[in-house]
Structures are given as structure tokens and as C-alpha cells.
C-alpha positions as CSV (number, residue, x, y, z in Angstrom):
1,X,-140.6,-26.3,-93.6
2,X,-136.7,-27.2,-94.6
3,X,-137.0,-27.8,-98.4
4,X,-133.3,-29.0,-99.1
5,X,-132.1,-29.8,-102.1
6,X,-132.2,-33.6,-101.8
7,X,-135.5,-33.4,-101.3
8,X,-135.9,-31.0,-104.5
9,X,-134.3,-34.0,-106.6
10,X,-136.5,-36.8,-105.4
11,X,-139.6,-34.7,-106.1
12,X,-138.5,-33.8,-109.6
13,X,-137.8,-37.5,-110.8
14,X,-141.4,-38.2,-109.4
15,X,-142.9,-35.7,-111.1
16,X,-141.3,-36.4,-114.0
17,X,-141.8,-40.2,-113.9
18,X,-145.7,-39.1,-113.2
19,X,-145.8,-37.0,-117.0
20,X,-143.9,-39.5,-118.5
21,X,-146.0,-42.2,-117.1
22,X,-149.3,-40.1,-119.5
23,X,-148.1,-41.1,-123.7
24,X,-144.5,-40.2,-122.9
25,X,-142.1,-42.4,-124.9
26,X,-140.1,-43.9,-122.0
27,X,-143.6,-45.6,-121.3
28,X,-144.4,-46.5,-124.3
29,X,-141.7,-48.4,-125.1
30,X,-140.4,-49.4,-121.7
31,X,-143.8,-49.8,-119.8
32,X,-142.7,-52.3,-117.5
33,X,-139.3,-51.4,-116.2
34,X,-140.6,-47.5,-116.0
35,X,-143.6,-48.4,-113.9
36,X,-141.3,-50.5,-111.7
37,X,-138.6,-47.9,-111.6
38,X,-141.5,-44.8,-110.5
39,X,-142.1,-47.4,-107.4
40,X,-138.9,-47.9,-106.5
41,X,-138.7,-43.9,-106.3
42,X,-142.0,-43.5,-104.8
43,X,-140.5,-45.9,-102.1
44,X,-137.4,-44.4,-101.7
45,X,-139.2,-40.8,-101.2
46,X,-141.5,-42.3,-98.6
47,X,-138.6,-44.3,-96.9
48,X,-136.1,-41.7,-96.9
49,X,-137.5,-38.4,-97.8
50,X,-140.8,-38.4,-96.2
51,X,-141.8,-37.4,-92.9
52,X,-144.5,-39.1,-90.2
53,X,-147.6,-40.6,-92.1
54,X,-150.4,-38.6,-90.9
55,X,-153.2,-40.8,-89.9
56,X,-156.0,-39.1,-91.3
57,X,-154.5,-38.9,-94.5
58,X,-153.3,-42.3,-94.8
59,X,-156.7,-43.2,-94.0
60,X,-158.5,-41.1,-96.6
61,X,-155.7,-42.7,-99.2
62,X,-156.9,-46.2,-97.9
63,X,-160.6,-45.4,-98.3
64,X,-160.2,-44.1,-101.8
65,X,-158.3,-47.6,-102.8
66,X,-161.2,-49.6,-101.9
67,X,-163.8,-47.2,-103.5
68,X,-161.7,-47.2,-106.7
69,X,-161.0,-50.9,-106.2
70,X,-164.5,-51.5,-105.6
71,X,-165.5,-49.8,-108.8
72,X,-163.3,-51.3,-110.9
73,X,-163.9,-54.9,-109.7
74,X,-167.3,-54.3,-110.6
75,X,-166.9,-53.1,-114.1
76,X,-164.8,-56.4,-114.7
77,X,-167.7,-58.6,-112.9
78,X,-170.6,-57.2,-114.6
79,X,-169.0,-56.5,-118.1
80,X,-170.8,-57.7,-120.8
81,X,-167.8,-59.9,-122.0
82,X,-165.0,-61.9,-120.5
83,X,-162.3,-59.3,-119.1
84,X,-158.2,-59.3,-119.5
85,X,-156.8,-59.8,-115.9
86,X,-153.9,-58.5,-117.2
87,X,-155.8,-54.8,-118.2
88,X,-157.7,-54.5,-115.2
89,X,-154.6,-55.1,-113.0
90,X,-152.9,-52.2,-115.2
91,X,-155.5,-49.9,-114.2
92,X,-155.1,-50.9,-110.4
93,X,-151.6,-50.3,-110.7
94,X,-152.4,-46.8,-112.3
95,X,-154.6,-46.5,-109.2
96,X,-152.1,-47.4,-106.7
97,X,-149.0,-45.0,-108.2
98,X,-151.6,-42.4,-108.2
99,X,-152.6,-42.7,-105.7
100,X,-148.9,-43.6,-103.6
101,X,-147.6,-40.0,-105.7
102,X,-150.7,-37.9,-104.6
103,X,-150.1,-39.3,-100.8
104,X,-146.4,-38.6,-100.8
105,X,-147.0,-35.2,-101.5
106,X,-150.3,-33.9,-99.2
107,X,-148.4,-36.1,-96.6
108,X,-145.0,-34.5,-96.7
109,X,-145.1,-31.2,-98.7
110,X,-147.9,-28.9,-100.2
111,X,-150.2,-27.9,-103.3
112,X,-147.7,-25.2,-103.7
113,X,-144.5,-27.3,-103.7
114,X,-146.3,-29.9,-106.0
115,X,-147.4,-27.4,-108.2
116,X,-143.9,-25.9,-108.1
117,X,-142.5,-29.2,-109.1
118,X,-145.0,-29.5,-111.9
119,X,-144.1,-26.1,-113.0
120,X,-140.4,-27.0,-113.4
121,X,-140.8,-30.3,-115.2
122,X,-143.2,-28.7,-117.1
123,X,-140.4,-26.0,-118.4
124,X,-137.8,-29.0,-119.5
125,X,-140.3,-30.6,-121.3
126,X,-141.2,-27.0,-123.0
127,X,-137.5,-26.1,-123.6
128,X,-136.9,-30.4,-125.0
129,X,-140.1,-29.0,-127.3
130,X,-138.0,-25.9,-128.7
131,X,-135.0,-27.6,-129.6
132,X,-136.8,-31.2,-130.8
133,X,-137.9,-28.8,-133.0
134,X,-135.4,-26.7,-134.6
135,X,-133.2,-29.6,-134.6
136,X,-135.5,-31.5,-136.8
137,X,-134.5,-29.4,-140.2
138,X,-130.7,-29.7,-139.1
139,X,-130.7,-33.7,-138.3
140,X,-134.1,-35.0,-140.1
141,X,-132.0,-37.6,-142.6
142,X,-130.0,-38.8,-140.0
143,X,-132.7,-41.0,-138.0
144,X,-133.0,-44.3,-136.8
145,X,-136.4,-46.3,-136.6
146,X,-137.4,-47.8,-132.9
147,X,-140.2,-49.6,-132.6
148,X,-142.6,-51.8,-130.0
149,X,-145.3,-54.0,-129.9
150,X,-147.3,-51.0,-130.2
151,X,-145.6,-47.9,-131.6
152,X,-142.6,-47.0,-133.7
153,X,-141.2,-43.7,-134.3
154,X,-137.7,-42.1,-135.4
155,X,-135.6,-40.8,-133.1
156,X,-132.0,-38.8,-133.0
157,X,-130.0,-41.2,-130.7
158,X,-132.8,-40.7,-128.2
159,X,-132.8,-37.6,-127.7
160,X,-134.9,-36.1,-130.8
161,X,-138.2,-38.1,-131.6
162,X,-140.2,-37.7,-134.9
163,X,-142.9,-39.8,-136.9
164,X,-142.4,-38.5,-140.1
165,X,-144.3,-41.3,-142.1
166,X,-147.9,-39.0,-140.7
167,X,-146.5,-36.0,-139.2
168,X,-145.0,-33.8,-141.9
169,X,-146.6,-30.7,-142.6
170,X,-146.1,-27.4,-145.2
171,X,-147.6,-24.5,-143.2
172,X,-147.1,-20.8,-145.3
173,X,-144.7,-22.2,-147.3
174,X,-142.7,-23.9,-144.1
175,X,-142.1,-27.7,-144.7
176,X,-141.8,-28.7,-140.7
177,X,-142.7,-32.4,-138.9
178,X,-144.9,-32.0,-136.3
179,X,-143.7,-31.5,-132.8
180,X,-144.3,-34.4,-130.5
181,X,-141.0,-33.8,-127.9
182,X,-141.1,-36.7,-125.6
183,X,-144.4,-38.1,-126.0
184,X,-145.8,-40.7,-128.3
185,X,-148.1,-38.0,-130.0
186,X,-148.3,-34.6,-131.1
187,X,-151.8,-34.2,-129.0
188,X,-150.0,-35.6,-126.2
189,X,-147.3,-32.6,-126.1
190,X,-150.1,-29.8,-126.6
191,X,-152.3,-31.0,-123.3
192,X,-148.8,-30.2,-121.3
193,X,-147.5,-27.1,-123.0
194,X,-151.0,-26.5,-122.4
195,X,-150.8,-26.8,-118.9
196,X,-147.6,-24.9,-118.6
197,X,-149.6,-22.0,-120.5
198,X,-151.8,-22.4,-117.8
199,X,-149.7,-22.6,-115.0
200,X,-147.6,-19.4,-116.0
201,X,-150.1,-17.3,-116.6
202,X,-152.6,-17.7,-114.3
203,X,-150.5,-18.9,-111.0
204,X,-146.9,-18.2,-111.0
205,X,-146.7,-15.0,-113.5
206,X,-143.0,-15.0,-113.6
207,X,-141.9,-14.8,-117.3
208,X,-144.9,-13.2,-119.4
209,X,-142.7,-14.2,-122.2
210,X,-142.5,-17.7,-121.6
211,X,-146.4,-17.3,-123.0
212,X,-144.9,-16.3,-126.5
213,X,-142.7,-19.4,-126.6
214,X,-145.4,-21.4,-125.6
215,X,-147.8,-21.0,-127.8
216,X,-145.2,-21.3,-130.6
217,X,-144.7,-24.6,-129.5
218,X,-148.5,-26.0,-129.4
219,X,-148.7,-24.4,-133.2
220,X,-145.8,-26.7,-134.0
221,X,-147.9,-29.5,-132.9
222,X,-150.4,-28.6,-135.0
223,X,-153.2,-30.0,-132.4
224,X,-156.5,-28.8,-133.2
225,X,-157.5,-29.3,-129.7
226,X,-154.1,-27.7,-129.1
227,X,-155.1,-24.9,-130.6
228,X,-158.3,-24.5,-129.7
229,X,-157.4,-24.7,-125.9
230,X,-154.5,-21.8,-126.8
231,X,-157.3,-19.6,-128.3
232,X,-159.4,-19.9,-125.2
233,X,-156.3,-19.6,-122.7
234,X,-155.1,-16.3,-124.8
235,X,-158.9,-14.9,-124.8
236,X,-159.0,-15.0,-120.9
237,X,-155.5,-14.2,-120.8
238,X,-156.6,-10.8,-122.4
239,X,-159.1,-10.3,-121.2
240,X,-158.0,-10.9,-117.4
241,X,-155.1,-8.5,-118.0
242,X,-156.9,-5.8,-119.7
243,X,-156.5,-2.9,-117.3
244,X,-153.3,-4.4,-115.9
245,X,-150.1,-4.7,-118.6
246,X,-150.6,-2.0,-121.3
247,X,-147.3,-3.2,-123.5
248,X,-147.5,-6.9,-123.1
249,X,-151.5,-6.9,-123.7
250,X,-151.4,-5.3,-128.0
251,X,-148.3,-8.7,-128.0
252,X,-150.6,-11.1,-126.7
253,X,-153.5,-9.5,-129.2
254,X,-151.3,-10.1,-132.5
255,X,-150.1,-13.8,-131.0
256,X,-153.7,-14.8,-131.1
257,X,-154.1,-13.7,-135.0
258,X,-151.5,-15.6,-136.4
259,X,-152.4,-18.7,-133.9
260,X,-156.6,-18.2,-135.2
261,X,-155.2,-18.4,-138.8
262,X,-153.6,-21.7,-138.1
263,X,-156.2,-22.9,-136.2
264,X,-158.9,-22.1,-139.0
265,X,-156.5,-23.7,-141.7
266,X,-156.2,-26.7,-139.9
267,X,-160.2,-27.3,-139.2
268,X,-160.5,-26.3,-143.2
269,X,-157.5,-29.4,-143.8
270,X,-159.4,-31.7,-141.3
271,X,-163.1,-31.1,-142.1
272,X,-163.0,-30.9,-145.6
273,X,-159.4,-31.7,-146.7
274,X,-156.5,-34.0,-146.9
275,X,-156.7,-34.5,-143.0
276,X,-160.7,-35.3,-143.4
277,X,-159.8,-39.0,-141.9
278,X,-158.5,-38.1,-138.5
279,X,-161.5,-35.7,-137.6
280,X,-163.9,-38.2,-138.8
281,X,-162.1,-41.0,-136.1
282,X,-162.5,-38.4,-133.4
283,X,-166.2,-37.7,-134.1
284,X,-166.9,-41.3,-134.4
285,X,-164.6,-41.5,-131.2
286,X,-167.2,-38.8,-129.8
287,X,-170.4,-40.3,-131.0
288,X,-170.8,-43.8,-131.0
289,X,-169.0,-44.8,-127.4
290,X,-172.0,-42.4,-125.7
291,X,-174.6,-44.7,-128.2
292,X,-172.6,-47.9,-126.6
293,X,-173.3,-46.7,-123.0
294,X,-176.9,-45.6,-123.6
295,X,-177.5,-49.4,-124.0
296,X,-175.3,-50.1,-120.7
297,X,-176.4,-47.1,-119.1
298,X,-175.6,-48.7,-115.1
299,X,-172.7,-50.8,-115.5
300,X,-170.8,-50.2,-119.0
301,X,-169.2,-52.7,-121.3
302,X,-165.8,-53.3,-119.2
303,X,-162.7,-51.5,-119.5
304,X,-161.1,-54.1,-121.7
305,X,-159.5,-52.8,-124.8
306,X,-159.4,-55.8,-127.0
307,X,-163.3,-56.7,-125.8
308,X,-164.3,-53.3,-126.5
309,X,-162.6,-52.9,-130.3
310,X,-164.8,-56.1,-130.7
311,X,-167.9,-54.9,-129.6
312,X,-167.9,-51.5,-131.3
313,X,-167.0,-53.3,-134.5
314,X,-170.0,-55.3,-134.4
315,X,-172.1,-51.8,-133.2
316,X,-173.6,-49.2,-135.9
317,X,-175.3,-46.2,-136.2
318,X,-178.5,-46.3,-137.8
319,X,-178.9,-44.2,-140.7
320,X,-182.0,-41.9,-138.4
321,X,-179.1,-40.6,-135.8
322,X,-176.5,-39.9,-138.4
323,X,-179.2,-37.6,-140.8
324,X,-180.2,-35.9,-136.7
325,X,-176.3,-35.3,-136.6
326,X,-176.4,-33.7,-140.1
327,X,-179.6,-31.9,-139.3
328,X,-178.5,-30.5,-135.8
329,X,-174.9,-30.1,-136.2
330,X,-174.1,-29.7,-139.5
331,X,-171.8,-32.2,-140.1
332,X,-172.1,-35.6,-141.7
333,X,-170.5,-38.9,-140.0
334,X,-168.7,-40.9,-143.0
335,X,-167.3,-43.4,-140.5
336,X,-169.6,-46.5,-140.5
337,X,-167.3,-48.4,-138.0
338,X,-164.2,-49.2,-136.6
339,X,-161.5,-52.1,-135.1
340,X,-159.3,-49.2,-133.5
341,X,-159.6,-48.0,-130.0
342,X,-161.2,-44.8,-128.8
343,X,-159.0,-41.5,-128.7
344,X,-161.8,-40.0,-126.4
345,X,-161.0,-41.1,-122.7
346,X,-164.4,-39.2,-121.5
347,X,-166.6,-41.2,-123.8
348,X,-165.0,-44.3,-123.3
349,X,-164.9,-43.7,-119.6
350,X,-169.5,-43.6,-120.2
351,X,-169.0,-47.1,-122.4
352,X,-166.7,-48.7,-120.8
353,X,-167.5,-48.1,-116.6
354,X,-171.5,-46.4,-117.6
355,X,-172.8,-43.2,-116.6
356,X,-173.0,-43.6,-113.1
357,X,-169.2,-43.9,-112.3
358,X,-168.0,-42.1,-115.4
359,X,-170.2,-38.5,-113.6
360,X,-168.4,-39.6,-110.8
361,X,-164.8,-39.6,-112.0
362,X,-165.8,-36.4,-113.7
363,X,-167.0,-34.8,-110.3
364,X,-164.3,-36.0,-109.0
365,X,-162.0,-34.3,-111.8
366,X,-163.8,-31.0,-111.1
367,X,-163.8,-31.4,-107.1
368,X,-159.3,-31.9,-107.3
369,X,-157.3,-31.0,-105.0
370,X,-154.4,-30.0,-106.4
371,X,-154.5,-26.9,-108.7
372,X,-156.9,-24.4,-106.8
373,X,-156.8,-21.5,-108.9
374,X,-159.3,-21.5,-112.1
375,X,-160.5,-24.0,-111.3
376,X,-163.1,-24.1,-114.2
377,X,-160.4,-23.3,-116.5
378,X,-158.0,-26.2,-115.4
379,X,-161.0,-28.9,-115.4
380,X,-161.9,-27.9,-119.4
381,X,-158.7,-28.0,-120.1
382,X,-157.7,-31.5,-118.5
383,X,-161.0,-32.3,-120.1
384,X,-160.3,-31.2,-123.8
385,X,-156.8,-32.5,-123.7
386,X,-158.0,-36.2,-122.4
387,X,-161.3,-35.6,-125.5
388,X,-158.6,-35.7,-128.1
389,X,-156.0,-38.6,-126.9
390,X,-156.3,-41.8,-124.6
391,X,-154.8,-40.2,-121.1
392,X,-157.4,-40.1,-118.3
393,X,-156.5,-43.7,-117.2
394,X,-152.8,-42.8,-116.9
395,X,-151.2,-41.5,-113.6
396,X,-150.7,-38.0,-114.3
397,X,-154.6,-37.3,-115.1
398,X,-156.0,-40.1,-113.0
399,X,-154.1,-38.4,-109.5
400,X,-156.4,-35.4,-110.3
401,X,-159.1,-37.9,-109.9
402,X,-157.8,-39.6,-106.8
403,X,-157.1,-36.0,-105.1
404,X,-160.5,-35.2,-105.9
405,X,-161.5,-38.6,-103.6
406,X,-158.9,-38.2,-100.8
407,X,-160.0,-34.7,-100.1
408,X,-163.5,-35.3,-99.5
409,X,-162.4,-38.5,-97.8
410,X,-160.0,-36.7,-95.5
411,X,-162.8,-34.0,-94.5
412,X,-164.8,-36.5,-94.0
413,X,-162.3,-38.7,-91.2
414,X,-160.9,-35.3,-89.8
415,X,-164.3,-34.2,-89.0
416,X,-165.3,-37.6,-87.0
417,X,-162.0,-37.0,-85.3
418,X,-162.7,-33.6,-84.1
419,X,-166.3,-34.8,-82.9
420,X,-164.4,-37.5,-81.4
């Protein structure tokens, strides 16, 4: 197939739009105009880029529309209380440029060139990371506040964003703000330099040394999940190239000390510590949405935000599961309740949609189409990274989803059009 360079450039600002679309600050504070503006590319790609809609195809994409229509339109009919229009047509249009992006790309190109594209955005975003960075101890008193309904950060004329109200840390002395490059959160920049790790060293294997830089990067976010997904990446790393790269493997062996260090200094800070408060959110974030759907078990609560801060407000542990939680895990719930939203998209998924669909988005997660390598590897680490922040109902996590549909949707049609 003729790959020209045209066509390199439409793919990339798709791509791109598709991780910005998932906690990136163009987004956040341009929601909107940037969802309109990914359309309009979308459209121009399939108008002018694309080639000859395969039928089968087109008519898996149609089939998982209604099936994720379908589901959706009955979470807002059976929720337990009255449902935003507004929210629920967000999440169809997260469906539908999903959904268009994934379509675009079986239809026209391939896993590989996706993946490729990916890959390349992915390495912007890593080298943006780097110098956000650095820059930070050159340009931090020169900032300007921006703010939304929703979020506010600091940024260097727009090019260098920082929240340094929350994210400065002293690490061995080092006094540093927490790296959060183009995205709206620290944890939002580890799940994709995350990725990347992944991506380079399982799949393309080009620049071993890209790993080093890498990992540098996700300490600077200072993500326990971050890290935690880094230590598990750098053990099968190891251990996958033990017989193969005798110089590069004692490297990678002194990267993970340094990386283990942080990683146990931040659990100490965030158990026990000054930090105690954010993983108390994310346990409670853990816990009490998965007590929420075990009293909606079929149907969920409804995938409004505002309804659901309500009802978990007005739902409490009793004091029996939080001494089973102490007895069995070892660790004591001080959270007794909350009016904030839930950082875990997985147990939110269970309360808000119930067990039923949640399994099936997660099979679904498992089953994608689109990175075929490690395939256990990339689903816990999609899975991890969405745990920690609010990102499986946005487009770049959700078209792992809808692959995961249209693929067994286009076996299925293909088949019947063999027998045929």
C-alpha cells in the first residue's frame, strides 16, 4: 500500500487529537471546539484520505453503535435517578469518535500503521515530558494562571504546564514539581509514557535507550501507579531479555533500584505520611463504588456524574466491612464519605452501568484489536492506568473497547458472507 506523506499527516493529528481527547489540557479546557475540531479531521480523512468503505466493516462499526447505544440508553432508562441528557450524549459522542477513528483506520490502513502512528505521537509527548521538565527550574516564577469551569493550572505561555499549589515535591534533596506535560494530571502522563515503555520494548525495539529516558520521566511524575506499572514493565523487560543483551540487561537491573526506592518512599508518604489523603480517596475510590453496585448488581446507578456524587454521599460503609478490610488487608479506611467523583473508571464502570455490562466492557478491553503483542501485559496496564484516574470513558481507552466489539462483529458478518 502507497503510504505518502499526506496521508502520514492526517493520521498523526488524529492520533494526536485521540490522546489529547483522554485528560489532555486542550480538552480540558477547550472541550467543545476540540471535539468538533477531531470531527472535522476525522471527516476530512474519510473524505479525502480514505479509500472504498468495506462493507463488512462498515457493518460491524454499525452493529457496535447500536449495541453500545443500546447499552447506554439503558443505563439512563433504568438509573436509579433522573439522568443529564447532556452527560449521556457526551458519552455517545465518545462512542461515535471512537468509534469513527477505530473505522478510519481497519478501513484504510493497518494495526501496524496505527500502532506506528501511536508510537510517534507517543515520542512528542515523551520528549514535551523531558523538557516540561527541566524547564520548570529555569522558568517556574514566570507563570501565568489559566483556569476553567473545572480545572486551573500554570502554564509557560502554553507551552509548559504546572500545578504547583499540589504538585511540588523534595525527592533526595531535589526540590522539583511534578511532571504532568500536556495532560491535566500527573497520573494522566504516567499511563502514556507507560504505554510508550511498552510499545518500545516489547514491539518496535528500536532505541533500547529510549527505556532509560522513559522511566526517568514516569519517576518525575511521581505516580504510584506510575511506578508500580514501570517496576512490572522493567521486571518482564529483564527477564524477557535475559539470555539476549548482556550490556544493556546489568543497565536496566540498576534503573529498577533507584525507581523501587522511589516507589517505596512514595507508598511510605502516601500510606502513612504527608500524602496519607490521596491514597485514602483512591481506596475509598476502590471500595465503596463495588459496595454501590452490589446493591444494583443488573442495571447500575446511571452514568451521571452529578447523580452519582449524590448518591455516594448519602452511602456508607458499615463499621463490620471496614474492621473485614483491616482484618484481611491490613489497612484501615479513614474515609467515611465523599461529594467528589470517583478516580477509578473500572469501579465506577460496576456502579454506574452494573456488573453485567461493566465484565463486558472489560472482555471487551481484553478481546482489542489493536495491540496484539502481550496482550495480557497491555490489558493490566490500560487497566492500572484507567484504576488510578477517570479515562476509560474517553476516546483513546474507550476505541480499545469498540475494537474489541467490531472485531468479533466483523468475524461474525464475514463468516455469513462466506457461507453466503
Amino acid at each position: 500500500m502507497n503510504y505518502n506523506f499526506k496521508q502520514k499527516i492526517i493520521d498523526n493529528l488524529i492520533v494526536f487529537m485521540l490522546l489529547m481527547s483522554a485528560g489532555g489540557l486542550l480538552f480540558v479546557f477547550n472541550r467543545n471546539l476540540s471535539y468538533l475540531v477531531f470531527f472535522i479531521i476525522l471527516g476530512i480523512a474519510f473524505l479525502f484520505f480514505g479509500g472504498k468503505l468495506i462493507k463488512s466493516k462498515v457493518h460491524a462499526a454499525i452493529i457496535t453503535f447500536l449495541v453500545l447505544g443500546l447499552l447506554f440508553f439503558l443505563s439512563y432508562i433504568f438509573a436509579v435517578k433522573e439522568q443529564s441528557d447532556k452527560e449521556y450524549l457526551y458519552y455517545l459522542m465518545v462512542v461515535f469518535c471512537s468509534g469513527l477513528t477505530y473505522l478510519f483506520f481497519s478501513n484504510n490502513r493497518s494495526n501496524e500503521i496505527f500502532i506506528e502512528r501511536i508510537y510517534l505521537v507517543l515520542k512528542v509527548i515523551v520528549f514535551h515530558s523531558l523538557f516540561n521538565f527541566l524547564a520548570f527550574f529555569i522558568i517556574g516564577n514566570n507563570l501565568t494562571l489559566i483556569t476553567s469551569t473545572y480545572h486551573e493550572c500554570e502554564t509557560f505561555f502554553n507551552i509548559f504546564f504546572y500545578t504547583t499549589e499540589r504538585g511540588m515535591m523534595t525527592l533526595f534533596g531535589v526540590e522539583f514539581c511534578r511532571n504532568q506535560g500536556l495532560f491535566w494530571e500527573p497520573g494522566v502522563l504516567q499511563g502514556f509514557l507507560n504505554i510508550f515503555f511498552f510499545l518500545e520494548a516489547f514491539i518496535f525495539k528500536r532505541n533500547r535507550w529510549l527505556l532509560f529516558l522513559v522511566s526517568f520521566l514516569i519517576i518525575t511524575t511521581y505516580s504510584t501507579t506510575g511506578l508500580a506499572i514501570l517496576l512490572l514493565q522493567g521486571g518482564i523487560f529483564i527477564y524477557s531479555e535475559f539470555k539476549g543483551n548482556k550490556v544493556l540487561l546489568p543497565l536496566m537491573g540498576l534503573l529498577i533500584i533507584p525507581i523501587y526506592m522511589v516507589f517505596s518512599i512514595n507508598i511510605d508518604a502516601k500510606v502513612q505520611g504527608e500524602k496519607e489523603a490521596s491514597f485514602q480517596k483512591r481506596l475509598f475510590d476502590l471500595i465503596q463504588p463495588l459496595f454501590i453496585a452490589s446493591e444494583h448488581p443488573l442495571k447500575g446507578i446511571g452514568l451521571d456524574s452529578d447523580q452519582f456524587q449524590k448518591i455516594r454521599t448519602e452511602f456508607h460503609f458499615s463499621s463490620n466491612i471496614l474492621q473485614v478490610l483491616k482484618d484481611q488487608v491490613g489497612v484501615i479506611s479513614t474515609v467515611k464519605g465523599t461529594d467528589k467523583g470517583c478516580t477509578n473508571s473500572i469501579t465506577f464502570l460496576f456502579a454506574a452501568m452494573g456488573f453485567p455490562t461493566g465484565i463486558l466492557f472489560l472482555v471487551m478491553l481484553f478481546k482489542q484489536n489493536i495491540v496484539n503483542e502481550k496482550k495480557k501485559l497491555f490489558f493490566l496496564i490500560v487497566s492500572l492506568s484507567v484504576m488510578s484516574e477517570p479515562l476509560l470513558f474517553r476516546p483513546f481507552f474507550f476505541i480499545f473497547i469498540i475494537s474489541g466489539f467490531a472485531h468479533i462483529f466483523y468475524k461474525i458478518t464475514s463468516h455469513k458472507k462466506q457461507l453466503a
